[in-house]
Structures are given as C-alpha cells and as structure tokens.
N, C-alpha and C positions, 0 to 999 in steps of 0.2 A: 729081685733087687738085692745086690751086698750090702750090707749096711756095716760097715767100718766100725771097730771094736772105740767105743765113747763117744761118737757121734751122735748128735742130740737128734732123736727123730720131731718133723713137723709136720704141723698141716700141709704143708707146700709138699710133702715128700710123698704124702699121703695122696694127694691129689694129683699128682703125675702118676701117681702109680695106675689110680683108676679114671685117668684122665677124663679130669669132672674139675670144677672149679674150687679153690680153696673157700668157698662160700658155703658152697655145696658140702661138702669138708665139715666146717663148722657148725653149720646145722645138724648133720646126722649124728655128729658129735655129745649136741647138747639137748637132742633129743626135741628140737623146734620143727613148725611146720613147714613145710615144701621142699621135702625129699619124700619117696617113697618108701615103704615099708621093706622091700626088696634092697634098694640102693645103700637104705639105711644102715642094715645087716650087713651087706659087705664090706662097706666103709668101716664098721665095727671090729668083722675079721679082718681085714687087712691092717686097720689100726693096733688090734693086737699082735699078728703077725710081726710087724716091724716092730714092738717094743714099744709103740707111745705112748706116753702118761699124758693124761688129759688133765687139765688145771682148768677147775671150773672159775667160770668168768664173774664180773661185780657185777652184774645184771639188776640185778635187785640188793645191792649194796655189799657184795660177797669179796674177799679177796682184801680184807682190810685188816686183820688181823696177823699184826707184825714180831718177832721174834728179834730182838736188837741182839745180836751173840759175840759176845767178847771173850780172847783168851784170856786166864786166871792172870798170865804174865807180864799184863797190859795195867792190874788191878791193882791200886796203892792208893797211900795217902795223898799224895799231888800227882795223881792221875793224869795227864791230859785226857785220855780216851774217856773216862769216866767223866767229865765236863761235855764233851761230844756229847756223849749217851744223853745227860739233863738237857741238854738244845736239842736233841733229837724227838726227844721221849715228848715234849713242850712240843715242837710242831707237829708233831704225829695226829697228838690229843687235838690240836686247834683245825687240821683238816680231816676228822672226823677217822681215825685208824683208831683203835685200840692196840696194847703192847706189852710184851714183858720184855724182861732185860734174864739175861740165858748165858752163864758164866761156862767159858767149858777149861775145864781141867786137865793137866799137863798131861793125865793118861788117856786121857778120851781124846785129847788134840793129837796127840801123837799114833793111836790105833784106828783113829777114824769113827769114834763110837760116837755118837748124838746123845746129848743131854735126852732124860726122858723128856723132859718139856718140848725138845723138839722132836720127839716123836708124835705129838700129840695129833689126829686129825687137822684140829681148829688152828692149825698156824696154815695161813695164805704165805706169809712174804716173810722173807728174812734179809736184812742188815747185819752184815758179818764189819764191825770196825778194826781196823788195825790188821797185821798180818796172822795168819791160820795157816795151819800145816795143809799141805797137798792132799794126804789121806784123809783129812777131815771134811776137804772141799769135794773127793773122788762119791765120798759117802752123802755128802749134801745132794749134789748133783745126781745123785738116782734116784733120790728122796724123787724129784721133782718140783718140789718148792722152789718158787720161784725168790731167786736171792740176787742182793745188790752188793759188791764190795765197795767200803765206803775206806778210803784213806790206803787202798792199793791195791792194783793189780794181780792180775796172776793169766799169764801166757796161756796156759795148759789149759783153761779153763774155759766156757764160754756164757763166761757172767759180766753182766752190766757194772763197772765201777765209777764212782768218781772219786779224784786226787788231786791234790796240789800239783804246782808248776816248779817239781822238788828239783830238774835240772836246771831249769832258771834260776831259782832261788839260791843253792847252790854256789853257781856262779854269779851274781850280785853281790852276796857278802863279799865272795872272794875277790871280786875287782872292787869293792870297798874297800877293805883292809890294803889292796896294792897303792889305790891311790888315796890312802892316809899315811902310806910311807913304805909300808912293808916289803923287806927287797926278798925276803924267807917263810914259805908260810908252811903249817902242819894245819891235820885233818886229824879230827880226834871222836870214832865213832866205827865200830863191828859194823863194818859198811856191806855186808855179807848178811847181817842179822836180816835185815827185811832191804823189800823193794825200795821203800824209799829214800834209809839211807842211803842206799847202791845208787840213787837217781842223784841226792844231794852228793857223792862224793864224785858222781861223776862230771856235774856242773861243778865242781871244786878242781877238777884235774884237766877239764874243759878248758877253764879261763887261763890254765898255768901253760899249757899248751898253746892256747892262742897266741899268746903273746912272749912265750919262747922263754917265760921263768921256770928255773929246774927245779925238779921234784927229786925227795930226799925220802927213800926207803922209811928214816926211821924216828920221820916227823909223821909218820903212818901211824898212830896210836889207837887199840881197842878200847871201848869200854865197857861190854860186856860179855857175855859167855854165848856158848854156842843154845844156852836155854834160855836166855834174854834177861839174865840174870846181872846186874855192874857188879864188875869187877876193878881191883883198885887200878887207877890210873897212875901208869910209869911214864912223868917224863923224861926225856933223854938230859944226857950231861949238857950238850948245847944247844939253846934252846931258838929257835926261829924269831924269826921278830912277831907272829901274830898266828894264832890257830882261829878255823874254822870248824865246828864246833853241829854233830849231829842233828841236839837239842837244845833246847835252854836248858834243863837240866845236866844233862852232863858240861856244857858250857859253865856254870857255877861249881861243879865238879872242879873243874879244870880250874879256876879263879882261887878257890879251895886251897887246891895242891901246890901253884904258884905262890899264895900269903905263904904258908906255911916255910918254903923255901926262901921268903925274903923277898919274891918280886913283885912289885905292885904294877896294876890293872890299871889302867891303859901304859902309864909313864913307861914301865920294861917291855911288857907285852901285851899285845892286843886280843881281846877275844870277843869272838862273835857265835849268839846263839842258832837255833830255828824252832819255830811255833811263833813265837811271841807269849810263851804262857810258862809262867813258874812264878810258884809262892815264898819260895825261898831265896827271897836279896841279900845280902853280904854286904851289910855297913852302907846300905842306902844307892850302894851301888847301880846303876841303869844300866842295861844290859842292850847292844845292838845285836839287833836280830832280824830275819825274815817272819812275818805276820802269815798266817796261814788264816785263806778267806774261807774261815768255817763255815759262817751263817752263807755265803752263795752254794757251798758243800753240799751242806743242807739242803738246801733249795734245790740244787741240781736231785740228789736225790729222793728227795720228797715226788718232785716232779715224774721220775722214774716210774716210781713206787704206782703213782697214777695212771700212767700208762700202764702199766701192767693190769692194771683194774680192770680196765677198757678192753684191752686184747692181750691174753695170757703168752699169745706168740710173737708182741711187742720186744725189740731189740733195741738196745740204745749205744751200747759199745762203752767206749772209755771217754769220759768227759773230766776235763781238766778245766782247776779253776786257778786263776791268776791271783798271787798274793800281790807284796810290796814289803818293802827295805825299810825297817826302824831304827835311826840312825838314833841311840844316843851314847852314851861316855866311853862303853867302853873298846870299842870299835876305834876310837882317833886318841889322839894326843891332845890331853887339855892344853890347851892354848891360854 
C-alpha cells in the first residue's frame, strides 16, 4: 500500500489491508480477546509497517487527561483567550478530565518544538485555543495525541475544531452599520493575522458586494504586526462614516484614536466591535458588537473531547456555533 507523505494511518486502512474487519483491527490492537495469537501478530506488523500510532482508549477511565495549549501572543492582561481557558478548565474539571494550561512560546511556536509538558506520556487530549503556527501543528500531529482546535481552523490539518459563525458575524455588523445610515464603511483588523479575522473580514466585504457598496483600498486598516503584536493605528485623512472592527479591543482602539482627533462615537462615526468581551469602556461608552457563543463552543468541544474517550478513531470535522448582534450606542446615531 502507498501511504501518502501526512496521511493520518487508521484502523480502517489497517483492516483492508488484511482484510478482517475494523473490529478485528481494534482488538488485536488492545490486546482483547477473540483474535488469534497469529492474526494478532500481523495486525501488529502491518500496523507498524504503515506508521500507526495507536491511542489507547477510556476503557477503564483512560484518555481524560487534557493539555489546554495557548500561544504566548494570545497571553495579556484583558485576554479574551485566557477567560476561554477558566470556562474550559471549569467544565473540564465538572465532567470528570483533569488539565494543565501549556503556554507555548514565540520560538517553539515558530520551530515546532512542544513544551516539555507536552511531551509528557500522561497527556491524552489536547485543546489548542486561538491560532498556532503550521509547524507547531506538523509536530503535534506525529505526536499522535489526539487534539481539538478550539476558535480556528486549519485546512492542512486533519484535526476536529470548533468556531464561530465569524462570516456571518462579519457580515451582520456590517449590514447593521448600512442600515443605521452608513453610505462608507472601513475594516480595521491584520485580516491575514489568523483565520478568523480572514472569515470576519470576509463577511465584511461579503455584505459590501451584495449589495453593490464600494470598497475603498485604504479604509483597509492593520492592527497588528505580522507576530500578532498591535500596532499603532493610522486612520486615513477621510474618514468613512463607520468601521467594522476585528475585536472589541481594537474597536476601542479605534474609539481611542477618533477622541483623540476630535470625532466623537457614534455622532461622527460609527464603530462596531466582535467578541462581546473587553474590560476597557471609554466614558461608559457601550460598544455594538457580535457576541461569540462561547459556552455552546465549549459544549461543542467538551462533547468532542468525549468522543474521543469512546473511540480514539472518532472524527468530528469542523463544528460551527452561531452567535448574535449586540446592538448598543455605538453602532447607531443617538436619536
């Protein structure tokens, strides 16, 4: 058999190979009874032959010991991800996982090296939140641990995520801010930095297109660096009637740089956040934004995570949860 250079080997592969049933498969695997002592052995060679890493199963309560792994560049004092992590860490602990929390730093994200913590034997499962370098995930994925990406995707890979509804969301703000007046809008956000700005900006350029409003080069505004680092925010000499806005955080960013210049929030111009989460208001300010349905997030992969208990060669693909629109001041015109 060719086996194609990253190709995940499985039971199923295994079992056409010595056409016997993926049952058959899984018992000689785990060393259960009714296979032969013969069959067993070959199943063995042939598994090692093609490369498969066998993930022992919960059987007897196994596969429950979780790695939550966040990059350093996700790690601040108004975090969102780090609020994730405490509602994760809390439901983990309530259906019975134990857990560490496994920061990986900007040269190990970048060379693909594993915290020693995730070297260790004793990690079953890992929760990767937020986006991770390619070579970080190349090195994951031979580990063989079994991992969930939680808040993005990634093509390349063939790992279970769950995500917001960042093209919808997106585009909701965006036909919010048209039908509160706005005839001009900018996108303010390293829309390149991760997948799901790239999803929010592309529900942003979605709704401009539908409906046949033109998009302006250099109401295109970055906010951070190619390390995920902010960077200062330049807005242009004229200025649109309303931006849509990454985050909540760089949306107060943006509110920021407006006072500063003299324009005031909503009356000059409109800003609309996404999350629904930041600690830092501006003069009491209420911020419209897209609400991100964490705790279903959660749930979705908690659920996962379970699955996987059950059957190490459980797949679940990319599960997307639906937020909803927080309309308040500064999104409209007080009236």
């Amino acid at each position: 058999m060719a086996v194609q250079d990253k190709k995940k080997i499985t039971m199923k592969d295994i079992a056409m190979e010595m056409d016997v049933s993926i049952v058959t498969v899984s018992k000689a695997l785990a060393g259960k009874d009714g296979v032969s002592e013969k069959l067993r052995q070959e199943i063995l060679d042939k598994a090692k032959e093609l490369g498969y890493i066998y993930r022992k199963s919960a059987e007897r309560g196994e596969g429950r010991d979780v790695a939550i792994v966040i990059s350093e560049k996700f790690i601040g004092e108004d975090s969102f991800y780090l609020k994730i992590y405490q509602n994760i860490l809390l439901e983990l602990t309530q259906r019975g996982f134990s857990a560490i929390l496994v920061a990986v730093r900007e040269e190990e994200e970048k060379n693909g090296v594993l915290p020693k913590l995730l070297s260790l034997k004793s990690i079953d499962q890992m929760i990767i939140i937020g986006e991770i370098s390619n070579e970080f995930l190349e090195t994951v994925e031979k580990t063989g641990i079994i991992c969930v990406l939680f808040d993005f995707e990634n093509e390349d890979y063939d790992l279970d995520s769950v995500i917001g509804d960042n093209i919808n969301g997106g585009y909701m703000l965006t036909r919010h801010l048209v039908q509160n007046g706005c005839k001009t809008l900018g996108f303010v956000g390293s829309y390149l930095s991760t997948r799901s700005n790239l999803d929010r900006y592309i529900g942003y350029r979605k709704y401009l297109i539908a409906n046949g409003i033109a998009f302006y080069d250099e109401y295109q505004i970055p906010d951070r660096d190619d390390e995920g680092r902010d960077i200062d925010i330049v807005l242009p000499e004229e200025l649109p009637d309303g931006f849509v806005c990454c985050c909540d955080h760089t949306a107060y960013r943006v509110i920021r740089e407006l006072n500063k210049k003299g324009y005031k929030v909503p009356e000059d111009v409109r800003v609309v956040g996404y999350d629904d989460y930041a600690d830092n208001r501006i003069n009491d300010l209420k911020l419209t934004t897209y609400r991100v349905n964490t705790s279903e997030m959660i749930t979705q992969c908690m659920n996962i995570l379970e699955q996987h208990c059950i059957n190490p060669e459980y797949r679940h693909g990319t599960s997307i949860s639906y937020g909803n629109l927080i309309v308040r001041e500064t999104g409209a015109v007080k009236e």
